[in-house]
C-alpha positions in Angstrom: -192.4 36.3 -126.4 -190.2 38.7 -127.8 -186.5 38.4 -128.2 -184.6 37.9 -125.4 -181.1 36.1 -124.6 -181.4 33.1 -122.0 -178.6 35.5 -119.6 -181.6 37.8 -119.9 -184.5 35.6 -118.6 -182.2 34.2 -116.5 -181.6 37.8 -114.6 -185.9 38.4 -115.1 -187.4 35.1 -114.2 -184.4 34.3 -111.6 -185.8 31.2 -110.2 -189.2 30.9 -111.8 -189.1 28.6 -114.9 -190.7 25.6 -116.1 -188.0 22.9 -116.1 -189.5 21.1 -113.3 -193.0 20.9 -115.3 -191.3 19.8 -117.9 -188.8 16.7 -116.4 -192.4 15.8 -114.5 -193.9 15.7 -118.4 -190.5 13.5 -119.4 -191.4 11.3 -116.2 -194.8 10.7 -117.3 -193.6 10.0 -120.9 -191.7 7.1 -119.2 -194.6 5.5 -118.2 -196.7 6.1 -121.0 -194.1 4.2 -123.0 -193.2 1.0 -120.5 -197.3 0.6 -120.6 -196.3 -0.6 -124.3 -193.6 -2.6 -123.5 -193.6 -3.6 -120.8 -197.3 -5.1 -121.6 -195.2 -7.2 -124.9 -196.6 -5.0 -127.1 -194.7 -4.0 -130.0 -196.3 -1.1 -130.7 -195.5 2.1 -129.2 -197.2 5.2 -130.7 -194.2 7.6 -131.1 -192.0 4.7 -132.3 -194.6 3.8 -134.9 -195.0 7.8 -136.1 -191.1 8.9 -135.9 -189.5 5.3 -137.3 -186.7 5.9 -135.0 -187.9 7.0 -131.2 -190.2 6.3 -128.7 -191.6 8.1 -126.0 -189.3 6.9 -123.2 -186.2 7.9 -125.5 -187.8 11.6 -126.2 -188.4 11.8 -121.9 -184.7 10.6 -121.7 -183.2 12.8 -124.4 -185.4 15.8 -122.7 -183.7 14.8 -118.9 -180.3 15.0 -120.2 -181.1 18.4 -122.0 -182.5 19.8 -118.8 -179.7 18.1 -116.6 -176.8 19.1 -119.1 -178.1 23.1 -118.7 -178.7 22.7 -114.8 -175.8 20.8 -113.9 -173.6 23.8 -115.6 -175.2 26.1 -114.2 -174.7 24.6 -110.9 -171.2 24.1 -111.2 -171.2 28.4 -111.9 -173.0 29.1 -108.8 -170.6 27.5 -106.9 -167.1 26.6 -108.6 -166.1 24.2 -105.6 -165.5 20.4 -106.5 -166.7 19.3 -102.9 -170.0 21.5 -102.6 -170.7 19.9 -106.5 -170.1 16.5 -105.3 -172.2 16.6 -102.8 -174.8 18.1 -104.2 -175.2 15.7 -106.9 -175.1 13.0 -104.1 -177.9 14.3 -102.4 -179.9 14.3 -104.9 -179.2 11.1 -106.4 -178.5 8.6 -103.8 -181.2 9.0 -100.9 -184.0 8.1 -103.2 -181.9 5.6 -104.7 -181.2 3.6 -101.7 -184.5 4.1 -100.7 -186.2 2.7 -103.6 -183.7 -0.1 -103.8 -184.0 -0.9 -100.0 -188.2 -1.3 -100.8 -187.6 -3.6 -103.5 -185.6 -5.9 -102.1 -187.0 -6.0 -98.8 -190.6 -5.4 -99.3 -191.5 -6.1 -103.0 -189.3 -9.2 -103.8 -190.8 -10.8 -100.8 -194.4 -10.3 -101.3 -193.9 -11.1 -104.9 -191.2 -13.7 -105.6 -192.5 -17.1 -106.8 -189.8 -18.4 -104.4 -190.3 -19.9 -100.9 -189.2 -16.7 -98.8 -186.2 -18.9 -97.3 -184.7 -19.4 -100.5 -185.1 -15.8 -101.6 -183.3 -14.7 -98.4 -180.6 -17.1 -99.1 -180.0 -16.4 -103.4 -176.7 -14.4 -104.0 -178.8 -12.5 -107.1 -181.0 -10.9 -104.0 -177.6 -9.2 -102.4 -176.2 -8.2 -105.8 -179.1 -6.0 -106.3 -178.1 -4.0 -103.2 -174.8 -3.2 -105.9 -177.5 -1.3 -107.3 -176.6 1.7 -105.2 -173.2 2.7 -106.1 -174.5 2.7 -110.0 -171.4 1.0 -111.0 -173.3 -2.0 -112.8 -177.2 -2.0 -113.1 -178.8 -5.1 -112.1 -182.0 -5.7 -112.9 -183.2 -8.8 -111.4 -184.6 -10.3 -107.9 -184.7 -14.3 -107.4 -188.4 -15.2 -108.6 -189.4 -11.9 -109.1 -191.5 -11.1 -112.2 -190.5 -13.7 -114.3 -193.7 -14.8 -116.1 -194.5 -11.0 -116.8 -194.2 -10.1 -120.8 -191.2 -8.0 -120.0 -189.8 -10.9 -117.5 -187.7 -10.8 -114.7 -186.9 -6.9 -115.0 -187.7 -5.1 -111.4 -186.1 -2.1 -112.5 -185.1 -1.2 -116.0 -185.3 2.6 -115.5 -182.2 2.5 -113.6 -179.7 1.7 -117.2 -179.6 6.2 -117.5 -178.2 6.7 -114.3 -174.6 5.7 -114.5 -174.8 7.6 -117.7 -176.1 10.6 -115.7 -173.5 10.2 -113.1 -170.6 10.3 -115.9 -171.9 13.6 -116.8 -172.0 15.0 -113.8 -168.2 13.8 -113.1 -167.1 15.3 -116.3 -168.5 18.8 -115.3 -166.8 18.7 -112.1 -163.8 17.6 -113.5 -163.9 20.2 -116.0 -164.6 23.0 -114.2 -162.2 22.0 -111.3 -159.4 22.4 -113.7 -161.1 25.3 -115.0 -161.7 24.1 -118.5 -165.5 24.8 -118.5 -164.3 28.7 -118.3 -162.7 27.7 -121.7 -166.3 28.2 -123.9 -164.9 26.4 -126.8 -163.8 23.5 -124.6 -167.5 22.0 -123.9 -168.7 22.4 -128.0 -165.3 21.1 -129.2 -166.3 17.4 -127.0 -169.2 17.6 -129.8 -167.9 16.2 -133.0 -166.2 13.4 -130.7 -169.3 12.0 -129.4 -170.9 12.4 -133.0 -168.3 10.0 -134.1 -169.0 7.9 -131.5 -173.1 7.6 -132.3 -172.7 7.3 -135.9 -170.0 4.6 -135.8 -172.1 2.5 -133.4 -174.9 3.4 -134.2 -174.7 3.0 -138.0 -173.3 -0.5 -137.4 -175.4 -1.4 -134.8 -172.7 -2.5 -132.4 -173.3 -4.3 -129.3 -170.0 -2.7 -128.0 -170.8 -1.5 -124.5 -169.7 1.3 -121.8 -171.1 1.3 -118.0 -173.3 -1.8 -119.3 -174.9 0.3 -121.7 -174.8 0.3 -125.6 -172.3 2.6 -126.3 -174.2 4.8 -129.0 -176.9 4.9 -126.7 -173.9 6.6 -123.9 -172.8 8.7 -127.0 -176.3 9.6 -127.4 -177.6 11.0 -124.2 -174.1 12.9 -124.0 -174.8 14.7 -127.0 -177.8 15.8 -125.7 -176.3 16.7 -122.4 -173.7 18.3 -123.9 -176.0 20.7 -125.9 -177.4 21.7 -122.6 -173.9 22.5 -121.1 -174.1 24.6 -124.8 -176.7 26.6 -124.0 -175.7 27.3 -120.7 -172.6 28.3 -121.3 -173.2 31.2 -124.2 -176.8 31.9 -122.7 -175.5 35.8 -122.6 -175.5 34.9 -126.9 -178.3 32.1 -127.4 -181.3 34.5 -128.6 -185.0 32.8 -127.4 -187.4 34.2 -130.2 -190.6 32.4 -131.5 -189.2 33.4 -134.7 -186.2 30.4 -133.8 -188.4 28.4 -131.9 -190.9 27.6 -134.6 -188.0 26.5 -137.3 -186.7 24.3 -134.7 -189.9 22.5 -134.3 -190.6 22.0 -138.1 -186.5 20.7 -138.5 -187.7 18.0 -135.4 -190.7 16.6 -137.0 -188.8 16.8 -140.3 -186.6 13.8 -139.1 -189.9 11.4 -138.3 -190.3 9.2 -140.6 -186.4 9.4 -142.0 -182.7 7.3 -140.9 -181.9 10.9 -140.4 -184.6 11.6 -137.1 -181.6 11.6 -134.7 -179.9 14.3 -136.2 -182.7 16.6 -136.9 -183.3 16.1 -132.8 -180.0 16.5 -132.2 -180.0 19.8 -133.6 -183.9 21.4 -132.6 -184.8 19.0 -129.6 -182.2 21.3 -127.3 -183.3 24.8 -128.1 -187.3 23.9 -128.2 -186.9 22.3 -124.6 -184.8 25.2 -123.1 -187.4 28.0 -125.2 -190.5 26.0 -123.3 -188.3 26.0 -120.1 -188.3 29.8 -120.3 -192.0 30.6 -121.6 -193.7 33.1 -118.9 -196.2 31.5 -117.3 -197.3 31.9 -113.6 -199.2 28.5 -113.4 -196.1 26.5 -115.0 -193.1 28.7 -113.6 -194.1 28.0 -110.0 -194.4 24.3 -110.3 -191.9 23.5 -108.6 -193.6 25.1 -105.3 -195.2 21.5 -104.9 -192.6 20.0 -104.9 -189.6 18.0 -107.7 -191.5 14.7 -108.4 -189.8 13.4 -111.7 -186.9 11.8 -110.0 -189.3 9.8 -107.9 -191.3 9.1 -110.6 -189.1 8.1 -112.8 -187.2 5.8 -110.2 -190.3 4.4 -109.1 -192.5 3.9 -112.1 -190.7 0.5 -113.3 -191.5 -1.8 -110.2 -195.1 -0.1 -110.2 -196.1 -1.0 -113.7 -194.2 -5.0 -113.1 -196.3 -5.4 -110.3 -199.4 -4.2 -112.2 -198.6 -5.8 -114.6 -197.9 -9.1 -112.5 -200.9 -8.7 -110.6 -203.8 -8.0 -113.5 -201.7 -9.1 -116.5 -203.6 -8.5 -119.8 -206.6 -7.3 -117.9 -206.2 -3.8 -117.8 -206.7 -1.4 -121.6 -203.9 0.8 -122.1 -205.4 3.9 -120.7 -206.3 1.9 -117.3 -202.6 0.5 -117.1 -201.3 4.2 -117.8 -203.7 5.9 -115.4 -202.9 3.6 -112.4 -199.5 3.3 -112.9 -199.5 7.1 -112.9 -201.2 7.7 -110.0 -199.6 5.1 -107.7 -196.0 6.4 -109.1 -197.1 9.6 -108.9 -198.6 9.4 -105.0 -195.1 7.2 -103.8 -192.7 10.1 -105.5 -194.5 12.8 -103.0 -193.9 11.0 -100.3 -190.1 10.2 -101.5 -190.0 14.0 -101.9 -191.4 14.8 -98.6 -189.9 12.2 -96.8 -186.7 11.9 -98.3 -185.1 14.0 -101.0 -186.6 17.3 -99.6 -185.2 16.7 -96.3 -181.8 15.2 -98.0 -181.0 18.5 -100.4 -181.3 20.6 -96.9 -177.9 19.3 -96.3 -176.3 21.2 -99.3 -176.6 24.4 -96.9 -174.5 22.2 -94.5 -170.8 23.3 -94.9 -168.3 20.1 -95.7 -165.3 21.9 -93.9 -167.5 23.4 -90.8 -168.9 19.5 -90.1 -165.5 18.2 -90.4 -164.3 21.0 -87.9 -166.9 20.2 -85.7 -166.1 16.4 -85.8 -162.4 17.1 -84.9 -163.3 19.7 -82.0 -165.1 16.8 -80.8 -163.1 14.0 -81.2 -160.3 16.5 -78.9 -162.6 17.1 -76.3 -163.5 13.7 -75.4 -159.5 12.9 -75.9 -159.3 15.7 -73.0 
């Protein structure tokens, strides 16, 4: 790969790259790591080698990296507020209240220790259904899970996603006031949300924003953020091997060391969107199948509970991995198919033309 900007394999590749390969890689990551915790194991391989991270927290950091550069880039293909929202709401929320609907009226049923009466009848059952406007995570079901190691968690993947939402809102908001045309304006948030993760971080402080830890908010905004970064000065950003290789030895540098966040801070970015841009015909077309890493992602938690509820200790680590892979896996195609394909259709769906229509309507039946 020789030297190139990202503007430049932007303008070559055009929609051929490998980001969906590589959020379906994060997704997987996901589950590698809940089959060590959510099992009550205390050891998780890439927690154990770095000292600092585990698996799950490198697929996170690598979704906001990818979401951070897409989400900008989204927001310069179309600079209007209402076409953004509702693009970000179709890809969110369908699967969402999809997922959410199953769990409380399918799963929670079949697997609350609970007669089904009383189930039907607890407030915590309804308060779930909050779960869809991802202004407070809840995580529990009446009866559900609660002898499992990890108990009484149905969901735990959903904690990023109000997170994720706030980062969507603060590119809209940006841009809409045109402050994303401003370059400096996006690195110049930086040094704030530094401040924030070592103060919080350092002193590890319970203190807490949208129900999450807030040095783990500042955290995934940092990473985000460099995403918006390399977005924005793609025309300067240079992707060379010659770059790419540093920033892998600076990462692994950090294992082992107080210090790991930092290095990843720094390489983690620029060796995701270098890999995201590698030529390959296989992994640039990967998407043609289809966007699974929401649905696995979103999924994944309930499917390893119930597994794990279901066959407890029984299973090696490779057999719980495996199984919940494939059954996450197989239930985020058909979300795709089913659901989020048919959902993101309706971004070619004009806001003003449908609220035209609804008016002419609403006149002709007043006639």
């Amino acid at each position: 790969m020789g030297k190139s900007s990202i503007a430049d394999k932007l303008s070559a590749q055009r929609s051929t790259n490998n980001f969906d390969l590589i959020r379906f890689i994060a997704a997987a990551l996901v589950i590698l790591s809940h089959c060590f915790s959510l099992a009550g194991k205390e050891f998780e391989p890439l927690s154990w080698l770095s000292g600092y991270e585990t698996f799950g927290g490198l697929a996170v950091a690598i979704f906001f990296i990818t979401s951070g550069f897409l989400i900008t880039a989204s927001w310069f293909s179309d600079e209007n507020i209402l076409s953004f929202i509702k693009k970000r709401i179709l890809r969110i929320f369908p699967a969402l209240i999809w997922v959410i609907f199953l769990t409380v009226f399918v799963l929670g049923p079949l697997l609350t220790a609970l007669p089904l009466k009383e189930y039907f009848k607890n407030h915590t059952t309804y308060l779930y259904l909050n779960n869809v406007y991802l202004t407070c995570i809840y995580y529990s079901l009446p009866g559900v899970f609660a002898h499992n190691p990890w108990p009484n968690a149905v969901n735990g993947s959903l904690w990023t996603l109000p997170i994720e939402i706030l980062m969507y809102a603060m590119i809209g908001f940006l841009g809409s006031i045109r402050l994303l045309k401003m370059k400096w304006f996006i690195p110049a948030l930086l040094p704030f949300a530094f401040y924030l993760f070592i103060s919080y971080y350092i002193s590890h402080s319970n203190t807490m924003i949208l129900w999450v830890r807030l040095s783990q908010t500042a955290k995934l905004a940092i990473y985000f953020i460099m995403g918006s970064i390399f977005y924005i000065y793609r025309e300067k950003i240079i992707l060379s091997v010659y770059i790419f290789v540093p920033a892998v030895i600076i990462y692994f540098l950090g294992y082992g060391h107080e210090y790991g966040h930092f290095t990843a801070f720094i390489a983690l970015p620029y060796i995701i969107i270098y890999l995201a841009f590698v030529a390959n015909k296989f992994t640039n077309n990967w998407g043609k199948y289809g966007d699974f890493s929401y649905g696995m992602y979103i999924y994944s938690f309930p499917v390893q509970q119930t597994i794990m509820f279901l066959w407890g200790e029984k299973l090696s680590t490779l057999s719980y991995f495996s199984l919940s892979f494939l059954i996450s896996l197989l239930l985020s195609v058909q979300s795709w198919h089913l659901i989020e394909k048919k959902a993101l259709r309706l971004k070619k769906v004009s806001l003003t033309v449908t609220i035209r229509r609804i008016q002419n309507q609403v006149l002709l039946e007043d006639k």
